[in-house]
VOSE-305695 format. One line per 3 residues: number of its first residue (from 1); for each residue x, y, z of C-alpha. Coordinates in steps of 0.001 Angstrom, whole numbers, always signed. Example, Ala and Ser with C-alpha at 12.3 -4.5 7.8 and 13.67 -1.06 7.14 Angstrom:
% VOSE-305695
1 = +12300,-4500,+7800 ~ +13670,-1060,+7140
% end
This chain:
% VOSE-305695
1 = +52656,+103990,+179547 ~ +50379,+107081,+179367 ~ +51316,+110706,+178106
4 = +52468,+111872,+180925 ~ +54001,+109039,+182476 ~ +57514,+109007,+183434
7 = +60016,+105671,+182185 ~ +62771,+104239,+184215 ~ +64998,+101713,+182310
10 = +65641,+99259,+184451 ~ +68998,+97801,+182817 ~ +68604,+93976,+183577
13 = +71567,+91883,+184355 ~ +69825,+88285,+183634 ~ +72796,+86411,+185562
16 = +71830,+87726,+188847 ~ +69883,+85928,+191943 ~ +66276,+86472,+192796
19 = +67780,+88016,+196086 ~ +69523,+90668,+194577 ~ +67120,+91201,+192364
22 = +64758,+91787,+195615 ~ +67387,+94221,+196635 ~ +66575,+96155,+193318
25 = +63463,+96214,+193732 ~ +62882,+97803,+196683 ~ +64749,+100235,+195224
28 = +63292,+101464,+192304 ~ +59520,+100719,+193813 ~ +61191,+103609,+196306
31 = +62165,+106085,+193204 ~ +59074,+104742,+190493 ~ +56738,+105521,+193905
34 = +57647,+108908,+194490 ~ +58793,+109934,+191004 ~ +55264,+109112,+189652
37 = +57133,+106677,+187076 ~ +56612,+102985,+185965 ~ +59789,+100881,+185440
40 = +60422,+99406,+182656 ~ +62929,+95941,+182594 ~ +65265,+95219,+179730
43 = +67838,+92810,+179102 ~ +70209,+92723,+176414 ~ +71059,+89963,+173930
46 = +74033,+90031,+171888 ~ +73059,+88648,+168008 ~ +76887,+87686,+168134
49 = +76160,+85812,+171412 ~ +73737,+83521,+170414 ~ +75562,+82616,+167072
52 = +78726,+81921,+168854 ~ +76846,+79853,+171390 ~ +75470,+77473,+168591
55 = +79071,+75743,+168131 ~ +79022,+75467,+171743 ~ +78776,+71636,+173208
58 = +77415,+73130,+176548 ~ +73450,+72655,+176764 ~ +73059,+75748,+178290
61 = +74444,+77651,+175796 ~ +72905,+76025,+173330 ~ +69910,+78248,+173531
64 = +71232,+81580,+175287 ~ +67605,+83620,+174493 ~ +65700,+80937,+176337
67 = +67797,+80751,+179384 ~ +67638,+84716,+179433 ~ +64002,+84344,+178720
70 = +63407,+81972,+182260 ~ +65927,+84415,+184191 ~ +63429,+87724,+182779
73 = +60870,+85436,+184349 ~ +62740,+84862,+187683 ~ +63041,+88121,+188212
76 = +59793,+89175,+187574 ~ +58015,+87586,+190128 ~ +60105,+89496,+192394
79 = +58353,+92510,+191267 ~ +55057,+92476,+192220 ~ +53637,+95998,+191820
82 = +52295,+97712,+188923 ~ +54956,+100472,+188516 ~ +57012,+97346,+186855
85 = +56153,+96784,+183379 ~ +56429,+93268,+181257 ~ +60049,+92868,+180488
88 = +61789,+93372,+177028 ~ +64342,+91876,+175404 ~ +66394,+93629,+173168
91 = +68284,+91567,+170453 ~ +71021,+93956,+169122 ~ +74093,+93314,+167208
94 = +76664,+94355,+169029 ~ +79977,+92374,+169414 ~ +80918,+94092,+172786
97 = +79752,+95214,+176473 ~ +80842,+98761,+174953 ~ +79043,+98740,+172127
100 = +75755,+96789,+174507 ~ +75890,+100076,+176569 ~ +75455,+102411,+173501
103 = +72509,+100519,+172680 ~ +71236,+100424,+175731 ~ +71642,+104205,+176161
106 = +70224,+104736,+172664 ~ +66966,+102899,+173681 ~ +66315,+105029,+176616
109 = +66460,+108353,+174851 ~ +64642,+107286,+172287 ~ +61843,+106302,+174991
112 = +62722,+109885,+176813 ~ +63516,+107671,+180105 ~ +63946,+109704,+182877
115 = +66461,+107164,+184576 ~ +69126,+104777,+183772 ~ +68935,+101696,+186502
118 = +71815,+99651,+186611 ~ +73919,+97004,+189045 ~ +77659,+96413,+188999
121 = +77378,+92773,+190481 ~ +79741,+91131,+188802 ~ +79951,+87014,+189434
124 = +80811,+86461,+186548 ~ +83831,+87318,+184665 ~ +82176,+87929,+181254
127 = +79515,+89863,+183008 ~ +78461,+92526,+180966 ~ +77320,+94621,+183715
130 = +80334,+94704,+185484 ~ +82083,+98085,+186037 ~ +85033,+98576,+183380
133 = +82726,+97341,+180347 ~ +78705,+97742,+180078 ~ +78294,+100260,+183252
136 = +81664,+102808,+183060 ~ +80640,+102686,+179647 ~ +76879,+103336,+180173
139 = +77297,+106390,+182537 ~ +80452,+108178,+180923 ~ +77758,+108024,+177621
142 = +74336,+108435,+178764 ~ +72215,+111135,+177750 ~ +70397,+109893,+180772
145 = +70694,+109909,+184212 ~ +72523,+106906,+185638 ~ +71687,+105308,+188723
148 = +74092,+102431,+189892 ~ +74015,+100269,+193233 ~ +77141,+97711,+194057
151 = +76910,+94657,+195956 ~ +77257,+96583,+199090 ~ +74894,+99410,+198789
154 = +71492,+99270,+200480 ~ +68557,+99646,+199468 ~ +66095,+102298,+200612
157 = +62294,+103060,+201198 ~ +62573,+106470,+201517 ~ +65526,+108849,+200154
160 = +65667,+111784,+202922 ~ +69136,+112928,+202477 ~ +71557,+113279,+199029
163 = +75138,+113789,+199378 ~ +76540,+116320,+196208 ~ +80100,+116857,+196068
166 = +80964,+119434,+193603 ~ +83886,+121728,+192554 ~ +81499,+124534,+191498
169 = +82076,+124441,+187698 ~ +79617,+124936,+185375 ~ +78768,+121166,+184589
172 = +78344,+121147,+188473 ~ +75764,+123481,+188849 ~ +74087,+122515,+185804
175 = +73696,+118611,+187376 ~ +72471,+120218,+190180 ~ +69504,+121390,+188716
178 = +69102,+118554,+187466 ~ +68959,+117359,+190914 ~ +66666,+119495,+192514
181 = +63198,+118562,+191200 ~ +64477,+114864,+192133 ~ +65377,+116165,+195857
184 = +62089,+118028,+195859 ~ +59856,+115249,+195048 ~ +61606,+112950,+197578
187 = +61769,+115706,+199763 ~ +65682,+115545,+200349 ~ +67797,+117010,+202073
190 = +70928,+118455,+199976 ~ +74362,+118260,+201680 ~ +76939,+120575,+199005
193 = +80209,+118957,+199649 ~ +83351,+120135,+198399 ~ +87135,+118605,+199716
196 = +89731,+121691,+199798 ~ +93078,+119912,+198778 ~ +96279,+120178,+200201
199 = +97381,+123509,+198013 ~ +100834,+122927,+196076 ~ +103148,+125483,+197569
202 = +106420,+126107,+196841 ~ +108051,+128876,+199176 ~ +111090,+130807,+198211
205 = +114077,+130367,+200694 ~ +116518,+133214,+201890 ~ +119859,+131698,+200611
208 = +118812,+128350,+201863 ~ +117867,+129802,+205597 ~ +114351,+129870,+205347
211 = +113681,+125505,+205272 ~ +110290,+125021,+202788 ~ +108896,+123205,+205885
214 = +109107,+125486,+207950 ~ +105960,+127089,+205484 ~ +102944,+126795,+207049
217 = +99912,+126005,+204255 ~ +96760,+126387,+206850 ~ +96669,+130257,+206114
220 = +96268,+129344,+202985 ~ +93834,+126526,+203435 ~ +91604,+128284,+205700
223 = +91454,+131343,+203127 ~ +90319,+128694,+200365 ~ +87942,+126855,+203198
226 = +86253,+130456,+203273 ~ +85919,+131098,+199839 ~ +84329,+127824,+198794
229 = +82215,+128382,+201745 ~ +80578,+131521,+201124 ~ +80073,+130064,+197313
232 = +78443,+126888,+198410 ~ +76098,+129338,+201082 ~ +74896,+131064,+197577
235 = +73982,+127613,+196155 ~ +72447,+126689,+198956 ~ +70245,+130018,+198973
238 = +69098,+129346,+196044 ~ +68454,+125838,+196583 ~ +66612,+126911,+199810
241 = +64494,+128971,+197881 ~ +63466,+126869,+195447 ~ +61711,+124460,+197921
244 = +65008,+122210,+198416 ~ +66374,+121972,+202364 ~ +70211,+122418,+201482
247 = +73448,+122454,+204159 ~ +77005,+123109,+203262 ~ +79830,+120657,+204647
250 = +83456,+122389,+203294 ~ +85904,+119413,+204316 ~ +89788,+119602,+204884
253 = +91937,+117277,+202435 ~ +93114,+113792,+204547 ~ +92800,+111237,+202005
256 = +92062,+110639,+198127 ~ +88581,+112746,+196832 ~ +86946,+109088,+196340
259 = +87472,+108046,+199943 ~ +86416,+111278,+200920 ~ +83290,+111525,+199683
262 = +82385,+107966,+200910 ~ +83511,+108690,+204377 ~ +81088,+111668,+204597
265 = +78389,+109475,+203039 ~ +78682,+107101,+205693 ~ +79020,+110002,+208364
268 = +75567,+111130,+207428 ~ +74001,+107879,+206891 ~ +73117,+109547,+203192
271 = +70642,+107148,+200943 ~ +72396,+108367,+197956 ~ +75345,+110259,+196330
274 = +74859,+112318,+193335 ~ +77559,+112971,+190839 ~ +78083,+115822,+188062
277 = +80498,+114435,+185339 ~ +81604,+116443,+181830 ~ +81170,+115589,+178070
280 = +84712,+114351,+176457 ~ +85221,+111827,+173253 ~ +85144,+108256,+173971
283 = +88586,+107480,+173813 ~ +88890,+109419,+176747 ~ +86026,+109012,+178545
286 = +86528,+106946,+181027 ~ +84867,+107571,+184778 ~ +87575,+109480,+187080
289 = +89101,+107440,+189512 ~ +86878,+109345,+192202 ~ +83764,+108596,+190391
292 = +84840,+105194,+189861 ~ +85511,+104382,+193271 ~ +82522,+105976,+195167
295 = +80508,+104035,+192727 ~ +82195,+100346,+193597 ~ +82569,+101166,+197313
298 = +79314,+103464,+198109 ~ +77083,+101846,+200429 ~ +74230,+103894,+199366
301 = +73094,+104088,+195476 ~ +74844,+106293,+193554 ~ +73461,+108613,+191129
304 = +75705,+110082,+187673 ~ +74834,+113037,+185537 ~ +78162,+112647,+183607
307 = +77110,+114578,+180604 ~ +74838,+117483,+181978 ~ +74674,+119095,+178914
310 = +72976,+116560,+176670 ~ +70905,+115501,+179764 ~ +69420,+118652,+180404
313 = +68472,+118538,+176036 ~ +66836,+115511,+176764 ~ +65137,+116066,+179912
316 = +63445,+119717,+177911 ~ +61826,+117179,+175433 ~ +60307,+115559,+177966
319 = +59104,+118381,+179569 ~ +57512,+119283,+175917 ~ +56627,+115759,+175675
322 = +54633,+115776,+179556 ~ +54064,+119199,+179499 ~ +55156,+122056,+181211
325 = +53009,+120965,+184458 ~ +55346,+118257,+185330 ~ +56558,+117914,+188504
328 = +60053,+116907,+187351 ~ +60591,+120060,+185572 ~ +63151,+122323,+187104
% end
């Protein structure tokens, strides 16, 4: 990798068929292609693994590098492109998927990786990869942007439309400008989405005359409806000017946030679904149950900034790193 080459990690789930593995492919050949970055493969293997497969009577298990080793290979000749660079396999001593995904985050800041790749295909039940261990772990940690695809999600050659949902807080706004040199480059269109819940209201009676049904909430709904719309228009002014096409889609509450935001992804026929996240400890850091579900049921990928703040930190040393001319740079 030169200079001022970009890196995407391509987080490599070994277990998986040479057809998925197609499936990723196009993928990131879509992102590495119009990104300007090369795509680096690596595959995890657990010290503690291969020592507890040594008592094992199973020949396959007997020699867990080598038959990660041939599935690296598999997988590889799926590739066939020069954006994709030899894979790597990383022999770490972790005991866990959770403690697999800090290593794997660790090794893409340390390499100033622009993007996180990973699958939640899980066929397996000790699948690392699934999502609950390696990848909820992975994006609620990452210093780096995530980008996941389930089994459903299809891949793209071109990425003309991003669906944002946001609540307008600060970690929000700060993911999306993280976004926009991304949408830029792909030459996106932005669609701000925001759900305006069902307000909690609890009216006062007259002596038990006035029934709380009888309450009307739309007044109140359509006064929050303009609010959020006329700070969305700002964003999207901003966005506008900056180069990025932007439109604002300020959506009634019918069902849970998570359902939601997939329906309007499939409404739009979006190629992918960025999501802002927030910086909390560990112990309480697991994804949202939103997040969590428009990741397992999107149909498109799904990219995570869940902690904005260190990821814009990292993404200003590799501006330093590139230099300033980089078209990545916000």
């Amino acid at each position: 990798m030169t200079p001022h080459e970009s890196l995407i990690i391509w987080a490599v789930d070994p277990t998986q068929d040479p057809s998925d593995a197609r499936r990723i492919v196009q993928e990131l050949k879509t992102w590495a292609e119009r990104l300007g970055c090369q795509v680096q493969p690596v595959s995890m293997l657990s010290r503690a693994d291969i020592e507890r497969s040594d008592g094992l009577a199973f020949t396959w298990k007997r020699n867990l590098e080598q038959m990660v080793r041939e599935a690296l290979a598999r997988i590889v000749k799926v590739t066939h492109t020069e954006r994709f660079l030899s894979p790597i396999l990383l022999e770490v001593s972790a005991e866990t998927h959770r403690e697999m995904a800090f290593e794997m985050a660790k090794y893409a800041e340390e390499r100033m990786a622009q993007l996180i790749f990973v699958n939640t295909l899980a066929k397996r039940t000790w699948n690392p990869f699934r999502l609950g261990g390696f990848a909820e772990t992975l994006v609620a940690i990452s210093s780096v942007p995530v980008l996941v695809m389930n089994p459903a999600a299809q891949p793209t050659t071109q990425i003309s439309s991003i669906l944002f949902p946001t609540n307008f807080s600060r970690s929000s706004r700060k993911a999306l400008s993280l976004l926009k040199p991304w949408a830029r480059a792909f030459g996106a269109n932005v669609i701000l989405y925001n759900q305006v819940e069902i307000p909690d209201v609890y009216p006062a009676g007259f002596d038990g005359l006035w029934p709380a049904h009888a309450y009307s909430i739309d007044p109140v709904r359509r006064e929050t409806e303009q609010v959020r719309r006329r700070r969305a228009t700002r964003w999207a002014d901003v966005l506008t000017r900056d180069g990025v096409n932007t439109t604002v889609l300020i959506d009634w509450q019918r069902k849970y946030l998570g359902a939601e935001i997939i329906d309007a992804a499939k409404a739009r026929a979006v190629d992918l679904i960025a999501l802002s996240g927030w910086s909390r400890p560990l112990a309480q850091s697991l994804l949202g149950s939103a997040v969590r579900d428009v990741i397992l049921q999107a149909e498109c990928p799904v990219l995570v900034f869940h902690r904005p703040d260190q990821i814009e930190k990292l993404q200003h040393r590799i501006e330093v790193q590139h230099g300033k001319s980089s078209h990545l740079s916000p």
